[in-house]
N, C-alpha and C positions, 0 to 999 in steps of 0.2 A: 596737565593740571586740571582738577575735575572743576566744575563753573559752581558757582553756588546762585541757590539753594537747593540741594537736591529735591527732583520731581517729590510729589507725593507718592506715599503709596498704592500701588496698584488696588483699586477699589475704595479708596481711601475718599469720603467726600469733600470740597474744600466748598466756600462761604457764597451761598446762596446759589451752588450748583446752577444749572443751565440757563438762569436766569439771569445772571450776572456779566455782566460783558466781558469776556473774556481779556487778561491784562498780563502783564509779562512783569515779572518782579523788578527788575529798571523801572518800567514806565509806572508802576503802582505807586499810590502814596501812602495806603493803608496794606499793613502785613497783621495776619489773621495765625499765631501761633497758640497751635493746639498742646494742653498742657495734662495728658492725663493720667495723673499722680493721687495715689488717696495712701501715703506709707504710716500715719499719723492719727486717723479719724479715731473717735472716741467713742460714736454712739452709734449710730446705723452708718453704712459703707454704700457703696456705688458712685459717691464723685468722681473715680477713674472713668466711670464711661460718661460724664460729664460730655468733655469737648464736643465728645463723637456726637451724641445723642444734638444737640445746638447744630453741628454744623449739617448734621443730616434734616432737623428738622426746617434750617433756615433755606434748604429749598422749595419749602412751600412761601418766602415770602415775595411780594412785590417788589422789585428794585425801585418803583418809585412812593416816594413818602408826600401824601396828602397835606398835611403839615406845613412842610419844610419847602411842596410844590414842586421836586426836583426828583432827581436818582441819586440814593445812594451809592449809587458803583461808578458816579463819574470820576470821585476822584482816582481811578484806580484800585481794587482789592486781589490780593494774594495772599493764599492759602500756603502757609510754609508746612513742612513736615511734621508731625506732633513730636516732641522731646519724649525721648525712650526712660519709662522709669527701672526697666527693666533691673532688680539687682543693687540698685540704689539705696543706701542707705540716705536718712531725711540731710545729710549736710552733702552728700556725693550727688543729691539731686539739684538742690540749691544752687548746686555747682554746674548741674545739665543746665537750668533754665537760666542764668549768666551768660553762658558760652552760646546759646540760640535766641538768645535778644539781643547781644550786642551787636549782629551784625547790621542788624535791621534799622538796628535805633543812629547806629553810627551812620549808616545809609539815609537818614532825616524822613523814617517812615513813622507813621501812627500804628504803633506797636497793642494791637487788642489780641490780650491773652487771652485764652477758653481754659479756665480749671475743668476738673478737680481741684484737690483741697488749696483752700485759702495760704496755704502755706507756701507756694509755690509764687508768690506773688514781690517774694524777699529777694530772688534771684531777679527779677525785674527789673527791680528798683535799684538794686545793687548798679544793674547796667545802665538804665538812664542816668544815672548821679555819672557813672563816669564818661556817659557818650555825651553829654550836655556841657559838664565843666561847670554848671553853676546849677544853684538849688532851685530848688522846684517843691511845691504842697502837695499832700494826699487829700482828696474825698476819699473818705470811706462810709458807706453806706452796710449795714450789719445791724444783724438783731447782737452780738457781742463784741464785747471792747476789745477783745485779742491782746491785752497785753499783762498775760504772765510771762515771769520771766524764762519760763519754760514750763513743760508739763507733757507727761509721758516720758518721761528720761530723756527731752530734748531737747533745745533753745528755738529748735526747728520745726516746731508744730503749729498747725491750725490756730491752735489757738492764743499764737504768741508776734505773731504777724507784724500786728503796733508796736509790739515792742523791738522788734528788730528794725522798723521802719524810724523808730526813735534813737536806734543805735547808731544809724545812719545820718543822726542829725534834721530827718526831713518835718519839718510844721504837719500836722494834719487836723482835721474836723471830722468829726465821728458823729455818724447822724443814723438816728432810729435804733439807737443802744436800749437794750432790756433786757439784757441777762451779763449779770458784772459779779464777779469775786470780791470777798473784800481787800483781796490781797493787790486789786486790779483800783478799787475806789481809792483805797491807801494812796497807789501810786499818782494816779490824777489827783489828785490833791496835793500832794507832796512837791508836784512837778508845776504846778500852778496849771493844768491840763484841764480843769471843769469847765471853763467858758466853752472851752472848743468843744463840748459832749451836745448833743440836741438829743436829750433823752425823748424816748417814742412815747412816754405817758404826758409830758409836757407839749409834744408836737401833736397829741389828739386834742388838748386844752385849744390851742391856736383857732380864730375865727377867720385868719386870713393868711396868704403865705410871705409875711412880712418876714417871717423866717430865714425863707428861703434866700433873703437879699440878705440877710447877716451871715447865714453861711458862705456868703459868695466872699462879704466881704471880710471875714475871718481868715479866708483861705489866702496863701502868700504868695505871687506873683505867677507864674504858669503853675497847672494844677495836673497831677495823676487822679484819676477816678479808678477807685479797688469797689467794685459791687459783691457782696456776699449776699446771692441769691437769696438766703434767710433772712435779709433784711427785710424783703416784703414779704407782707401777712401771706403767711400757710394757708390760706381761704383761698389766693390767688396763683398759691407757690407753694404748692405739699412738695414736692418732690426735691428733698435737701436731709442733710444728715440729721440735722438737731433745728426742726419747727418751731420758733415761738411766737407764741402768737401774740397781737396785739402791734404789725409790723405797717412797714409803709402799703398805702395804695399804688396801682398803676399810673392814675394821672398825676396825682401829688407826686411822685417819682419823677416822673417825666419832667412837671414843670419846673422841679428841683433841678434838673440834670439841664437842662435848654437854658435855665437862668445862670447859673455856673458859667454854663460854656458860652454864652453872649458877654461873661464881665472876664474872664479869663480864658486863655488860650488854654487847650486842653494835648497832653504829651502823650500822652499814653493809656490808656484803661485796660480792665478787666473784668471779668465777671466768675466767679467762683462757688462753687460747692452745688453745684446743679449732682443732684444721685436720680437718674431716672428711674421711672417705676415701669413697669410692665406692660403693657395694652392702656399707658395714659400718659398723653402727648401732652396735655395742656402747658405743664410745665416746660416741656423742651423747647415749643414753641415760644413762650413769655420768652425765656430765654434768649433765642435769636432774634425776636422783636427786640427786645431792649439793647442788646450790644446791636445790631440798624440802629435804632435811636443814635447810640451813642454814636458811632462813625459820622451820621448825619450831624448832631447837635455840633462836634468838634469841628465842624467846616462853617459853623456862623462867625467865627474873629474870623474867618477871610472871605469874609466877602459873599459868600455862596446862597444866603440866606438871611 
C-alpha cells in the first residue's frame, strides 16, 4: 500500500526551501497544498503559476519573524504535492481540491492553500465543514464580493466563491470590497449580508482600526482566512488578474489578520490569484511573506506568541 502523501515532484519547490527545517508530514502541523488552477479567469490569466511562483519565491524568506520573535517553521511545515488540473473541467476540479484537503485537515493540520484562481477555495471548504463536524466563519479579504450565482457558464467560477461558501451555510465577513455587480448588492441586501461588507472606500474614511476589532467580532466562532491577492492595492500587488485599485495596505493587513487571529482560532487559510509577471518579484514575494504571516498569526490562540 503506497504511504501518503506522495513526495513532491522532482524539482518541485516546497515552502521556504532550505531554510525551513526540515519536517515529515506526521510530525508537521502545517500542510502547504499547492493549487495551480486558473480554468475560469476572465480578464488577464497566469494565476496557474500562482503557487509555484510563492513557493519558489518564499525561499528567500527568514524563518524567523521579528514580530512575533519566534520561527515560523516550529510548528512543523509540509509541502504536499500541487493538485493536478490537468483535463479538469471547473466542477471535476472542485472535486481534485476536496479529495487533497481532506486528508490533511482530517489529520488536524493547518491546511494553507496556494492558488491560482480564487475558485478553487470551494473545494476546501467543502472539506473542513466535513473534517470538523461543526461550523466555522470565513475572512475573506478581496477587492470583489464573489458572489454571482454563477458566470461564465459556471456555478464554479472565480467569481462566485461567496456564494458557494453561502451554499454551504458558512457566516463570512467580506473586507476591502470595491468592485460589486448589482446582481451581487441585490443579493447582500436581500440576505440581510451588508453589516458583514467593510467596503475599501469606508475603510479609507477610518482614523483608527477600531474596524478591525468588529471584524473580529462579526466573525463566528473559529475562522477560515480566504485572501484574494487583489485585495491589496495594485501599488503593492500588480501582479493579479483584475487590479483595483484603491485596496488594503501591507500593515493595515497585517494588523487585521494578528487581530483576528489573537480573538479567534484560525482553521485554515489561503491566498489566491497571485498571476506572476516576468523579471518582477515583488509580487511573489508579498505573497510568501503574507501566507508566513499567516502560519505565524494562527499559532497566537495557543500560546506561541
Amino acid at each position: 500500500m503506497s504511504s501518503y502523501p506522495p513526495p513532491l515532484p522532482a524539482g518541485y519547490p516546497r515552502f521556504a526551501g532550505d531554510d525551513c527545517m526540515p519536517c515529515t508530514y506526521t510530525a508537521a502541523r502545517v500542510a502547504v497544498l499547492p493549487v495551480p488552477y486558473e480554468g475560469t479567469v476572465s480578464y488577464a490569466g497566469g494565476a496557474g503559476g500562482g503557487p509555484r511562483a510563492i513557493l519558489e519565491a518564499s525561499g528567500q524568506l527568514e524563518m524567523y519573524d521579528e514580530e512575533l520573535e519566534q520561527r515560523i517553521d516550529q510548528w512543523g511545515i509540509h509541502t504536499l504535492p500541487p493538485v493536478d488540473p490537468t483535463g479538469a473541467s471547473p466542477k471535476e476540479m472542485m472535486d481534485r481540491v476536496y479529495w487533497a484537503a481532506l486528508p490533511p485537515l482530517r489529520d488536524g493540520k493547518l491546511l494553507v492553500t496556494l492558488g491560482g484562481e480564487h475558485s478553487v477555495t470551494y473545494g476546501v471548504l467543502k472539506a473542513l465543514k466535513e473534517a470538523r463536524g461543526r461550523p466555522f466563519s470565513i475572512l475573506q479579504i478581496d477587492a470583489h464580493a464573489d458572489l454571482r450565482d454563477s458566470y461564465g457558464g459556471t456555478p464554479h467560477s472565480h467569481a462566485s466563491i461567496m456564494a458557494r461558501a453561502h451554499d454551504l451555510g458558512l457566516p463570512f465577513v467580506q473586507v476591502g470590497i470595491r468592485a460589486v455587480s448589482e446582481e451581487e448588492r441585490l443579493f447582500l441586501r436581500k440576505k440581510g449580508l451588508d453589516r458583514n461588507v467593510y467596503w475599501a472606500h469606508r475603510i479609507a474614511e477610518q482614523t483608527d482600526d477600531a474596524w478591525m476589532t468588529e471584524v473580529a467580532e462579526r466573525l463566528e466562532g473559529d475562522v477560515y482566512i480566504t485572501v484574494d491577492i487583489d485585495g491589496l492595492d495594485p501599488s503593492i500587488a500588480p501582479a493579479t488578474g483584475t487590479p483595483v485599485p484603491g485596496g488594503l495596505g501591507w500593515y493595515p493587513t497585517l494588523r487585521l489578520l494578528r487581530r483576528v487571529s489573537k480573538r479567534r482560532r484560525v482553521v485554515g487559510c489561503d491566498l489566491m490569484e497571485l498571476a506572476p509577471q516576468p523579471g518582477q518579484h515583488a509580487s511573489d514575494f508579498l505573497a510568501a511573506r503574507l501566507v508566513f504571516k499567516m502560519i505565524g498569526y494562527a499559532q497566537l490562540r495557543h500560546g506561541a506568541a
